[in-house]
TORDREN-528373 format. One record per atom (N, C-alpha, C, O): residue number from 1; residue in three letters; atom name; x, y, z. Coordinates in steps of 0.001 Angstrom, whole numbers, plus 500000, padded with zeros to 6 digits. Layout:
<nodes>
tornu loro torlo c1 c2 c3
NUM ALA CA X Y Z
...
</nodes>
This chain:
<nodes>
tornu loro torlo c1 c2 c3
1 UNK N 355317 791688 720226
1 UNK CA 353974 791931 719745
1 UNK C 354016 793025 718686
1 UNK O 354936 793841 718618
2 UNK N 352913 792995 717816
2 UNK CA 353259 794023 716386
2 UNK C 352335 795027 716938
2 UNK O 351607 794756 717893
3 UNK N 352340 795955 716476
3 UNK CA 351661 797555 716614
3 UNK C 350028 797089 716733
3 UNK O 349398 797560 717680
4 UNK N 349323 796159 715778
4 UNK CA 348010 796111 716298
4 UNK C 347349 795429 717489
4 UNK O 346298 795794 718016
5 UNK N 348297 794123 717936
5 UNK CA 347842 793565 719093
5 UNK C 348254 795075 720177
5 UNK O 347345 795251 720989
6 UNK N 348893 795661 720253
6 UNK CA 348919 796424 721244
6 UNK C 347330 797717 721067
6 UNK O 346526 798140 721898
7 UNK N 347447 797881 720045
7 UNK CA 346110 798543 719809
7 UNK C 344721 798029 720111
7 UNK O 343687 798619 720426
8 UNK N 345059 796516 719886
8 UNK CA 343720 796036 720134
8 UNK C 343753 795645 721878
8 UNK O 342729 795391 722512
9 UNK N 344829 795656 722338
9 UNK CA 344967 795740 723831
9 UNK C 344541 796891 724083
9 UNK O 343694 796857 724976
10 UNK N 344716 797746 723754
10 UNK CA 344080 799010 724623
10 UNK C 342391 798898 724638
10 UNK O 341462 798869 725445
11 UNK N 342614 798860 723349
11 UNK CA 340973 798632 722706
11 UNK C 339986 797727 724001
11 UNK O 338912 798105 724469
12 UNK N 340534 796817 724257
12 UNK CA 339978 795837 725057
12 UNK C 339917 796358 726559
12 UNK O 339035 796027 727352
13 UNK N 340938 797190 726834
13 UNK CA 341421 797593 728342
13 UNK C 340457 798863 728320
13 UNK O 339976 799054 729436
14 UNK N 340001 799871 727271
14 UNK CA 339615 800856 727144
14 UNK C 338047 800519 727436
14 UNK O 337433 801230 728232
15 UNK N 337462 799523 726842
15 UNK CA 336069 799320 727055
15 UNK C 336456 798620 728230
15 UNK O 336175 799447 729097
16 UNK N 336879 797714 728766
16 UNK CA 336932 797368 730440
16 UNK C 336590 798100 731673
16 UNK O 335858 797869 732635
17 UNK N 337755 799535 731137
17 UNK CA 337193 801008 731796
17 UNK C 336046 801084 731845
17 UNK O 335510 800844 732926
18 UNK N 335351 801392 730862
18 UNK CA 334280 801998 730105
18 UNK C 333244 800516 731175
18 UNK O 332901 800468 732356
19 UNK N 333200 800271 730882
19 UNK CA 332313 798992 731771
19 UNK C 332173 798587 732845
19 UNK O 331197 798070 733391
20 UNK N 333852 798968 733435
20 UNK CA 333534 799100 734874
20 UNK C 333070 800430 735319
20 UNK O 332865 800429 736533
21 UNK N 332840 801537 734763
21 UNK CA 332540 802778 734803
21 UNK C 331326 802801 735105
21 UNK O 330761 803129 736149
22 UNK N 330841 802330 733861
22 UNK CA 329306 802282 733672
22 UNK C 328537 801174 734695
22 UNK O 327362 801442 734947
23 UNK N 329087 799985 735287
23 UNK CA 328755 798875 736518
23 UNK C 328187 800362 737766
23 UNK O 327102 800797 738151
24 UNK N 329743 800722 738031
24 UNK CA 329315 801321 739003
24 UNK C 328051 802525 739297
24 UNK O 327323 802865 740229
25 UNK N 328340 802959 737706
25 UNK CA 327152 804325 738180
25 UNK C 325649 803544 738009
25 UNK O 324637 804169 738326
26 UNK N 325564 802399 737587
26 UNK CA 323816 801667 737677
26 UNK C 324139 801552 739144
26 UNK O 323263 801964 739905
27 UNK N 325270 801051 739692
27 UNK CA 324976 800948 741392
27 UNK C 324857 801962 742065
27 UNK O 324123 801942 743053
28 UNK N 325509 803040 741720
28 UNK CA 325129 804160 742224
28 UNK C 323418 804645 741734
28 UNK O 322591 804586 742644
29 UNK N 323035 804996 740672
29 UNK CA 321188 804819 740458
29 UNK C 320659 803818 741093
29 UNK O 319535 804092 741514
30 UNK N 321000 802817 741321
30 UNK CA 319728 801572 742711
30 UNK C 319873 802136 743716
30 UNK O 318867 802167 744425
31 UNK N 321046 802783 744218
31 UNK CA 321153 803189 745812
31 UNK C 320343 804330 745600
31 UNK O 319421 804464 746404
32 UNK N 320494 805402 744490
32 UNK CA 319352 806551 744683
32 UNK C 317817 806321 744689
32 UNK O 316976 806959 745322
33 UNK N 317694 805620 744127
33 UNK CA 316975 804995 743992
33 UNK C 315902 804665 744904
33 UNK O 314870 805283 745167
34 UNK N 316418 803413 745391
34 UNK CA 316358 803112 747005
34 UNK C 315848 803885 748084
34 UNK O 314803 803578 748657
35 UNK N 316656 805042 748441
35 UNK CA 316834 805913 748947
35 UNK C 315620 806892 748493
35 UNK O 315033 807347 749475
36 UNK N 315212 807233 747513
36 UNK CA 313914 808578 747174
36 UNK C 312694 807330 747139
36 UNK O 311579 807852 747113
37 UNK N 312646 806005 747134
37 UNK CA 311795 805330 747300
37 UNK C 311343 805588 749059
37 UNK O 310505 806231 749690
38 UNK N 312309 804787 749294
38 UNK CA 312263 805347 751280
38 UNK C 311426 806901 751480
38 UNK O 310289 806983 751945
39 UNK N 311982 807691 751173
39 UNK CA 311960 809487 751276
39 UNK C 310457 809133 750861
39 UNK O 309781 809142 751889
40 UNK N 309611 808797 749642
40 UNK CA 308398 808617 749053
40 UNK C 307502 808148 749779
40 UNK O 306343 808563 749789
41 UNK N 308158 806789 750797
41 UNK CA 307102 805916 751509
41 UNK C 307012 807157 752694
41 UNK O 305949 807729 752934
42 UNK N 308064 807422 753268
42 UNK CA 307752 807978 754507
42 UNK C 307096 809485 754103
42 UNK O 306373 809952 754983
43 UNK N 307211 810068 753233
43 UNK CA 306076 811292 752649
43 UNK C 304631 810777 752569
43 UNK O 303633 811495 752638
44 UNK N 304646 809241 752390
44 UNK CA 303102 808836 752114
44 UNK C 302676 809228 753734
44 UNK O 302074 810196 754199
45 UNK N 303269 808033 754353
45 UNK CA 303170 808260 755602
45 UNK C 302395 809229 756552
45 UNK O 301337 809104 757168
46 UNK N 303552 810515 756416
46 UNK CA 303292 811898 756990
46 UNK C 301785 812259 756259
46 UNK O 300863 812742 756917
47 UNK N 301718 812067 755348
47 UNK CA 300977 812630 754717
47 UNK C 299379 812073 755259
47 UNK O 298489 812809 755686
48 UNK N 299326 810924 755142
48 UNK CA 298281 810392 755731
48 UNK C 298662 810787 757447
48 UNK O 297632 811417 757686
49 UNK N 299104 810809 758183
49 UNK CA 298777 811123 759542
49 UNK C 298543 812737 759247
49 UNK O 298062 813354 760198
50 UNK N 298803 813441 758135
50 UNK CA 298461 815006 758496
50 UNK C 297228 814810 757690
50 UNK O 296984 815902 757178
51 UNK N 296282 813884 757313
51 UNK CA 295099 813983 756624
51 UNK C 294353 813422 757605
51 UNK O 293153 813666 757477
52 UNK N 294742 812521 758869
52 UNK CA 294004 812044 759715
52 UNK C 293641 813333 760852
52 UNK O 292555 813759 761247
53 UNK N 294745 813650 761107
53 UNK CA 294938 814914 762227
53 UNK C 293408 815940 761423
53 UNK O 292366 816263 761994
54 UNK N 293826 816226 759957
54 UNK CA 292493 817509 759582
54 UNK C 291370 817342 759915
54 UNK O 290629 818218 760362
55 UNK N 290943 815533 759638
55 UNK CA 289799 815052 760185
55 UNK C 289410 815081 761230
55 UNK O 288318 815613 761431
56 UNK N 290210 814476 762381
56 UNK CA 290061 814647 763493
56 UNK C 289573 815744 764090
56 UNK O 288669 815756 764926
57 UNK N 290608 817368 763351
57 UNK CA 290125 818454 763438
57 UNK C 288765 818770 762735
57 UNK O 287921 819567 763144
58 UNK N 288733 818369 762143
58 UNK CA 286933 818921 761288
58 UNK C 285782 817919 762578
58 UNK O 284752 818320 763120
59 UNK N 286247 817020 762674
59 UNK CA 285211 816036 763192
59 UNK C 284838 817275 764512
59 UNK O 283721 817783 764604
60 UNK N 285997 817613 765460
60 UNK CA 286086 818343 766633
60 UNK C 285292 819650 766842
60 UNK O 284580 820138 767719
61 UNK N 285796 820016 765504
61 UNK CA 285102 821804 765668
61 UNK C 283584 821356 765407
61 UNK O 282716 822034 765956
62 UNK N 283078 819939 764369
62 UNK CA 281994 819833 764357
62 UNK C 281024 819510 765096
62 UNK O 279828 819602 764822
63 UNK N 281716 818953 766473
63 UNK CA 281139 818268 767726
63 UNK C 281121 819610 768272
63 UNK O 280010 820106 768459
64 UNK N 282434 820472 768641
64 UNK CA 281693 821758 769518
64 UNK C 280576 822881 768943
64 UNK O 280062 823764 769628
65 UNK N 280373 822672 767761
65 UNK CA 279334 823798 767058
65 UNK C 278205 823278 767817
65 UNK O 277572 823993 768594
66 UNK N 277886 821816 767573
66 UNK CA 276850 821163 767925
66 UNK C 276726 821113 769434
66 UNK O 275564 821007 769826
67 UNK N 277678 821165 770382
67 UNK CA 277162 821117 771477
67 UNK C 276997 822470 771878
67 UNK O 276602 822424 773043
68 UNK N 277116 823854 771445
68 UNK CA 277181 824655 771653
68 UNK C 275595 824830 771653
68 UNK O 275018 825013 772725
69 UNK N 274748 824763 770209
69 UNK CA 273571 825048 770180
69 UNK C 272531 823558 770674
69 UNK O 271575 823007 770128
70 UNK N 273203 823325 771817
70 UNK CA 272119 822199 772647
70 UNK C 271894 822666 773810
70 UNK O 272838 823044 774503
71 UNK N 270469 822738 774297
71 UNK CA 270266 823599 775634
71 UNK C 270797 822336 776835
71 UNK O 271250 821201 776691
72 UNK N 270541 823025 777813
72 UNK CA 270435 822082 779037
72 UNK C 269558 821215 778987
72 UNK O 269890 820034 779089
73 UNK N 268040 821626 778796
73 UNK CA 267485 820940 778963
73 UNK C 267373 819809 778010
73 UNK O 266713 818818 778321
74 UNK N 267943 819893 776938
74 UNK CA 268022 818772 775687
74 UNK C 269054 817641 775702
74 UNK O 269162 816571 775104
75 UNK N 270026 818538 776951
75 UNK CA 271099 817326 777315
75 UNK C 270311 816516 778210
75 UNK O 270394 815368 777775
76 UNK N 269522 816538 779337
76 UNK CA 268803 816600 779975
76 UNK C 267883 815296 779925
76 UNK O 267799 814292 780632
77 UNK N 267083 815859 778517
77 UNK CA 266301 815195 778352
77 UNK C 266830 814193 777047
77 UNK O 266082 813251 776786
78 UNK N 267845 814318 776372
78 UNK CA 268451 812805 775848
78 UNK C 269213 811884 776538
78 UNK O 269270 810702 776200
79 UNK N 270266 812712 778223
79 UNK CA 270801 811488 778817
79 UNK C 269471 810838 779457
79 UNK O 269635 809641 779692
80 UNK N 268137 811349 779812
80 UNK CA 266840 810477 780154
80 UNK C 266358 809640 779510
80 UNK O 265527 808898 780036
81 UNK N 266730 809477 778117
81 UNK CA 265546 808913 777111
81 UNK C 267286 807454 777097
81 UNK O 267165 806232 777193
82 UNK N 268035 807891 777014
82 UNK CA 269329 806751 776995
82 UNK C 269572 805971 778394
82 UNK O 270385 805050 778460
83 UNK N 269026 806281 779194
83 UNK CA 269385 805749 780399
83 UNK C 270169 806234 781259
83 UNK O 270183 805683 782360
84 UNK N 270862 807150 781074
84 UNK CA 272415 807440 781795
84 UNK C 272218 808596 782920
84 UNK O 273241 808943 783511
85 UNK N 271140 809144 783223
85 UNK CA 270651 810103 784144
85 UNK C 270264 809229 785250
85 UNK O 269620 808182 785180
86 UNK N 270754 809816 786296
86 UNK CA 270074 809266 787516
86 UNK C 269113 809974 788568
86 UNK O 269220 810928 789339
87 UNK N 268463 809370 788349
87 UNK CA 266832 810423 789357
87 UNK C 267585 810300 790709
87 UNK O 268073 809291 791220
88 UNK N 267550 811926 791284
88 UNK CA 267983 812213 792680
88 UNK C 266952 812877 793531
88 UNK O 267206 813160 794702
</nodes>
């Protein structure tokens, strides 16, 4: 073989490198990929059960304010007007 087929052999073997180089690191970016997608969903996730939990908490403290300023007799006289009192 003369001096340029060997040059152009490298040439050819050199981008081969170069290509299988570059194959692998796009496979390596899908797996990261992948992976901070996952990490993203399950942050949605958390995130919504710690926005349900605040509610829950606001709803709570808002039910005890309210039962706080209800007399007896107003409990009294709304389980009467609902039915749920029983005359003794």
């Amino acid at each position: 073989m003369t001096l340029s087929a060997y040059i152009w052999l490298t040439i050819i073997a050199l981008l081969g490198v170069l290509f299988a180089f570059l194959w692998l690191k796009v496979a390596q970016a899908k797996k990261q990929i992948a992976t901070y997608q996952q990490i993203a969903e399950r942050l949605k996730q958390q995130q919504a059960a710690a926005q349900a939990q605040i509610k829950n908490y606001q709803e709570k403290t808002k039910n005890e304010e309210n039962s706080r300023s209800v007399s007896r007799d107003d409990v009294v006289d709304r389980l009467q007007q609902a039915g749920d009192l029983r005359n003794e």
